[in-house]
TIRO-2110 file (N, C-alpha, C; in Angstrom, 1 decimal):
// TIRO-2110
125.9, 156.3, 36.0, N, 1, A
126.8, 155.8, 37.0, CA, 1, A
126.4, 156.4, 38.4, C, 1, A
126.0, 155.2, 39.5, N, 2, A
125.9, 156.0, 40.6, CA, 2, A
127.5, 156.6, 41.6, C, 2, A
126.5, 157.5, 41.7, N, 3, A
127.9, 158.4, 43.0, CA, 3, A
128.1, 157.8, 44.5, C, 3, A
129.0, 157.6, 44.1, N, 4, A
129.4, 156.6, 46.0, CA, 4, A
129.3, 157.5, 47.1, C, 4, A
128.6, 157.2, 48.2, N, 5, A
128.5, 157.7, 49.4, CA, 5, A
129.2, 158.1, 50.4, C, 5, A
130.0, 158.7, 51.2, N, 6, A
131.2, 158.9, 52.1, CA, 6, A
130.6, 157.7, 52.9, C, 6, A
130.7, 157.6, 53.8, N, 7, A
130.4, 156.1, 55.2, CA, 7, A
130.8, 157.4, 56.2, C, 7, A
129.3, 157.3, 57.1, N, 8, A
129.0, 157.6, 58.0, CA, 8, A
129.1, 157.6, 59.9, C, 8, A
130.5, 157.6, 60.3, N, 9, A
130.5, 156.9, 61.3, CA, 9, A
129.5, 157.4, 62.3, C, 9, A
128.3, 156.8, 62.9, N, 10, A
127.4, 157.3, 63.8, CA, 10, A
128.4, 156.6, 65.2, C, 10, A
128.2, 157.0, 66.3, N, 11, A
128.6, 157.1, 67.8, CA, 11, A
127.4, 155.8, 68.4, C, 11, A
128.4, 154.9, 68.7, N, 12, A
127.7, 154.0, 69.4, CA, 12, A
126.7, 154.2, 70.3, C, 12, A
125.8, 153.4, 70.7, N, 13, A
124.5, 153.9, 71.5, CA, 13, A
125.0, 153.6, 73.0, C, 13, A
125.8, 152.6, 73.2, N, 14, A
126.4, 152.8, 75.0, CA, 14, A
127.1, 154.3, 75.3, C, 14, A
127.8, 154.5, 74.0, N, 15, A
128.6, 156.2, 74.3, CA, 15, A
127.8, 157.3, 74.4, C, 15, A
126.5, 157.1, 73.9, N, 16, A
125.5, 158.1, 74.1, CA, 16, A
124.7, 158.2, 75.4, C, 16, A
124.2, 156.7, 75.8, N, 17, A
123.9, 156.5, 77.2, CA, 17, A
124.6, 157.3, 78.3, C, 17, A
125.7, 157.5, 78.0, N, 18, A
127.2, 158.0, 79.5, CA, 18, A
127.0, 159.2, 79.5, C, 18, A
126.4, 159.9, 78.3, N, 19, A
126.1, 161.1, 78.6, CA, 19, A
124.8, 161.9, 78.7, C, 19, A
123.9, 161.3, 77.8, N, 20, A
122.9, 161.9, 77.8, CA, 20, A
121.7, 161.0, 78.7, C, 20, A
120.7, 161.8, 79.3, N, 21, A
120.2, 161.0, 80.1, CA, 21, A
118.8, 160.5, 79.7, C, 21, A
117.9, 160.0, 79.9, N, 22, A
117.1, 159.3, 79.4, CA, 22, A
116.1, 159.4, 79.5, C, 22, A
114.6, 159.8, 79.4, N, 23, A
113.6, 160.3, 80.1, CA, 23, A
112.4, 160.1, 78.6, C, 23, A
111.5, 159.0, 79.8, N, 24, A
110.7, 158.7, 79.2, CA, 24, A
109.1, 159.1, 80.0, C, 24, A
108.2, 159.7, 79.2, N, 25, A
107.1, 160.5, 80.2, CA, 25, A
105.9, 159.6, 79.5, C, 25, A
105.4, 159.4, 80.8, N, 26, A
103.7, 158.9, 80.5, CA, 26, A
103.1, 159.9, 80.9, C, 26, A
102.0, 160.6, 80.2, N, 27, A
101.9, 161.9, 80.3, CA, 27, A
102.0, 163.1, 80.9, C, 27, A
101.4, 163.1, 81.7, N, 28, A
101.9, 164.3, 82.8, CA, 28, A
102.1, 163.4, 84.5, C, 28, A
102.1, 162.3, 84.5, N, 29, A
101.8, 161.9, 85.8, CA, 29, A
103.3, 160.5, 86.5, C, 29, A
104.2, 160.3, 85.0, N, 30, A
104.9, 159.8, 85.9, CA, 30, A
106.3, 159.4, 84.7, C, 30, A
107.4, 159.8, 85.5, N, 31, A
108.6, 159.9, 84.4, CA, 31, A
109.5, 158.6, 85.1, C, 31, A
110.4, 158.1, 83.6, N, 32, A
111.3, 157.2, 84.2, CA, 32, A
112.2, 157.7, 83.1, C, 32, A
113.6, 158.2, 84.3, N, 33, A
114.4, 158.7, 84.0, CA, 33, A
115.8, 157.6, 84.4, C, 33, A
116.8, 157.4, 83.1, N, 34, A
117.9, 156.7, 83.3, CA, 34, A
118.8, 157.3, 82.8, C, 34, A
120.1, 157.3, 84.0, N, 35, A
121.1, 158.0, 83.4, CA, 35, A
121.6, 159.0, 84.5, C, 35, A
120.8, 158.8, 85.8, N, 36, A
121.1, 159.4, 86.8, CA, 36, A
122.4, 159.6, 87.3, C, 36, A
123.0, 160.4, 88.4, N, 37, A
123.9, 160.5, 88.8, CA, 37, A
123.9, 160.3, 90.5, C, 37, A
122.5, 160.7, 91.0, N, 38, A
122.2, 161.6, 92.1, CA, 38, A
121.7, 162.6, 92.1, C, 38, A
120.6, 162.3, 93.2, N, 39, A
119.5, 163.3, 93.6, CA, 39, A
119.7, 164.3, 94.6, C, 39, A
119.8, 165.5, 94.2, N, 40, A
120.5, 166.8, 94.4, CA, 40, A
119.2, 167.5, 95.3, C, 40, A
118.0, 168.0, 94.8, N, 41, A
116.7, 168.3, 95.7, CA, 41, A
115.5, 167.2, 95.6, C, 41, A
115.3, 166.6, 96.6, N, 42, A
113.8, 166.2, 96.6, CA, 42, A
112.6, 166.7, 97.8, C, 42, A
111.5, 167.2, 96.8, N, 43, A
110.4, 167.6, 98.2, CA, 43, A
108.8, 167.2, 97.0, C, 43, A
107.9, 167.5, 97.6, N, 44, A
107.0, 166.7, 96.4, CA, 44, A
106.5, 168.1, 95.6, C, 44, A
107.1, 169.0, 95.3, N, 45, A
107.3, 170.1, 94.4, CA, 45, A
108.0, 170.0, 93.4, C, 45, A
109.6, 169.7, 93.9, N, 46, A
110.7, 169.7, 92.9, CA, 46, A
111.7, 168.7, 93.4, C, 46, A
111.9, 167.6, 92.2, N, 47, A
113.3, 166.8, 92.3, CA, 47, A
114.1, 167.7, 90.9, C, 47, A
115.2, 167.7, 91.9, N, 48, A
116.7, 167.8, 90.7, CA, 48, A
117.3, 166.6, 90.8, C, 48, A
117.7, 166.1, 89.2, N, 49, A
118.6, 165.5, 89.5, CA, 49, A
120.1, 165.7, 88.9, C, 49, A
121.0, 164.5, 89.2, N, 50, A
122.4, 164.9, 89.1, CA, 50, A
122.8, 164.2, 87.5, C, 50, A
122.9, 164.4, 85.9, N, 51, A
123.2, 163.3, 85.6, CA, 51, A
124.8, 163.5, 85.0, C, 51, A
125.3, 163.0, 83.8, N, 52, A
127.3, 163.2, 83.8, CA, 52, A
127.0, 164.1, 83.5, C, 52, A
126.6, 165.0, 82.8, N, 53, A
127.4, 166.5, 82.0, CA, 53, A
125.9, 167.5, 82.9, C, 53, A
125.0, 167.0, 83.0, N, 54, A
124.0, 168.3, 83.2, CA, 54, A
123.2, 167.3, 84.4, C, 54, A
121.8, 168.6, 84.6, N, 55, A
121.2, 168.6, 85.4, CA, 55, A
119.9, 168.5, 85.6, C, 55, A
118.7, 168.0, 86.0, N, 56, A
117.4, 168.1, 85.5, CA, 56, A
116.5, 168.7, 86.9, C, 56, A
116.0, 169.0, 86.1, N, 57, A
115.3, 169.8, 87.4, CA, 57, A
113.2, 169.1, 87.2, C, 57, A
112.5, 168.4, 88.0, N, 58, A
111.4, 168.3, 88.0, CA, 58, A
110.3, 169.1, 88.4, C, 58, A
109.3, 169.4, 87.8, N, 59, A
108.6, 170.7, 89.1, CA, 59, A
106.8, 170.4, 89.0, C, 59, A
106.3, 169.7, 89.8, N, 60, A
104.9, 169.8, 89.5, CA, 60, A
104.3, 169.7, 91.0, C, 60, A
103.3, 168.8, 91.4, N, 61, A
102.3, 168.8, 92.9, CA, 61, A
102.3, 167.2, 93.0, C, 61, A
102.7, 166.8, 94.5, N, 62, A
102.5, 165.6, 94.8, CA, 62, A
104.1, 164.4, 94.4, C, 62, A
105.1, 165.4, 93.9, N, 63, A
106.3, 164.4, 93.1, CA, 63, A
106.6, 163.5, 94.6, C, 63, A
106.9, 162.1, 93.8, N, 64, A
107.8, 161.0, 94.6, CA, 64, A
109.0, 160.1, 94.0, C, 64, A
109.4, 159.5, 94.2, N, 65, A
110.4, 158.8, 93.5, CA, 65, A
109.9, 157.1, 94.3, C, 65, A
109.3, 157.0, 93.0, N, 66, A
108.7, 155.4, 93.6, CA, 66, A
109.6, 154.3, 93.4, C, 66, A
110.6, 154.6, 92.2, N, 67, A
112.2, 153.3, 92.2, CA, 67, A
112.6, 154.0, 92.3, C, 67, A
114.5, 153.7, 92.8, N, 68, A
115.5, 154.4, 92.4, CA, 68, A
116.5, 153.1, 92.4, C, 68, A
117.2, 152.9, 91.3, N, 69, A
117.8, 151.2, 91.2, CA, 69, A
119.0, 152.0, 90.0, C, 69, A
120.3, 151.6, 90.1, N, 70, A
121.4, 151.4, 88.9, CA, 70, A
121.0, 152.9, 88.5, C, 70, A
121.3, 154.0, 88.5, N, 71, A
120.9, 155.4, 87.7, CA, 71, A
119.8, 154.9, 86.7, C, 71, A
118.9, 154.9, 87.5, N, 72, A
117.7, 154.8, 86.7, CA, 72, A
116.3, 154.8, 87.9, C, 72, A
115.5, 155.9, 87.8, N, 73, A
114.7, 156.1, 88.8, CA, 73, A
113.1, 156.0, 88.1, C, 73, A
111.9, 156.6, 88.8, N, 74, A
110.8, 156.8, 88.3, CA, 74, A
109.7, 157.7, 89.3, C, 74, A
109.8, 158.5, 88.8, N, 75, A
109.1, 159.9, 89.7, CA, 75, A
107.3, 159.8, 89.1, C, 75, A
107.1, 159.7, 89.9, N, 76, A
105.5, 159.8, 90.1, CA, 76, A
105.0, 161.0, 90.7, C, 76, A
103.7, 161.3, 90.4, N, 77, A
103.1, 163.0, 90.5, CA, 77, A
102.5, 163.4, 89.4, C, 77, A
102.2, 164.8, 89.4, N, 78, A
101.9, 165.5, 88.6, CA, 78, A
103.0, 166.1, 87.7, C, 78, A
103.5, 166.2, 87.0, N, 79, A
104.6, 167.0, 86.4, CA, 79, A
104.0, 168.0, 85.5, C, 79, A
104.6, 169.0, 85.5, N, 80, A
104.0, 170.7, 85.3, CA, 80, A
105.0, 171.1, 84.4, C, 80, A
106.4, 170.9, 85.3, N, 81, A
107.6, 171.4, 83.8, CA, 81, A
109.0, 170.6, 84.1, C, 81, A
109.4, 170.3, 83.2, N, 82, A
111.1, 169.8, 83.5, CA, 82, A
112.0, 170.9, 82.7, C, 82, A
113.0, 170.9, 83.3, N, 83, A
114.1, 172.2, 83.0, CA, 83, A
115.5, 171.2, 82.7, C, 83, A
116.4, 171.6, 81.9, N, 84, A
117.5, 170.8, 82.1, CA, 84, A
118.7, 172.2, 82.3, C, 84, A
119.7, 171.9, 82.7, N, 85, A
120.7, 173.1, 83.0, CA, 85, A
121.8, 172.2, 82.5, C, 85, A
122.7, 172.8, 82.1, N, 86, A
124.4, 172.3, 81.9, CA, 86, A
124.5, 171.7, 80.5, C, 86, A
END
């Protein structure tokens, strides 16, 4: 006789979007990040950004922000390291 399974409530994927932010990298040269809040530092060294619960920090040579549309941007450059805080 099989053993019945508890049922698993997983967290809808729009409730996960609100918080967590989204960051997809093509390899070292250009990120698209959704889920923004606002851009906190930009210089072509280091963007921070703002997203709900935390913070991301970008750091490489040459950074830009070629979109920025609906919290959802796309930073072009070299990327060297990303940091998150919060």
């Amino acid at each position: 006789m099989k053993e019945k399974l508890p049922k698993i409530q997983l967290p809808r994927e729009n409730n996960l979007a609100i918080y967590t932010p989204r960051i997809i990298l093509q390899r070292n040269r250009q990120a698209i990040v959704e889920g923004c809040e606002r851009i906190l530092i930009y210089d072509e060294n280091m963007i921070r950004l703002q997203a709900k619960k935390q913070e991301i920090c970008f750091y490489g040579s040459g950074l830009s922000l070629q979109s920025f549309q609906a919290k959802s941007m796309i930073i072009a450059g070299t990327i060297d390291k990303i940091e998150y805080f919060g």
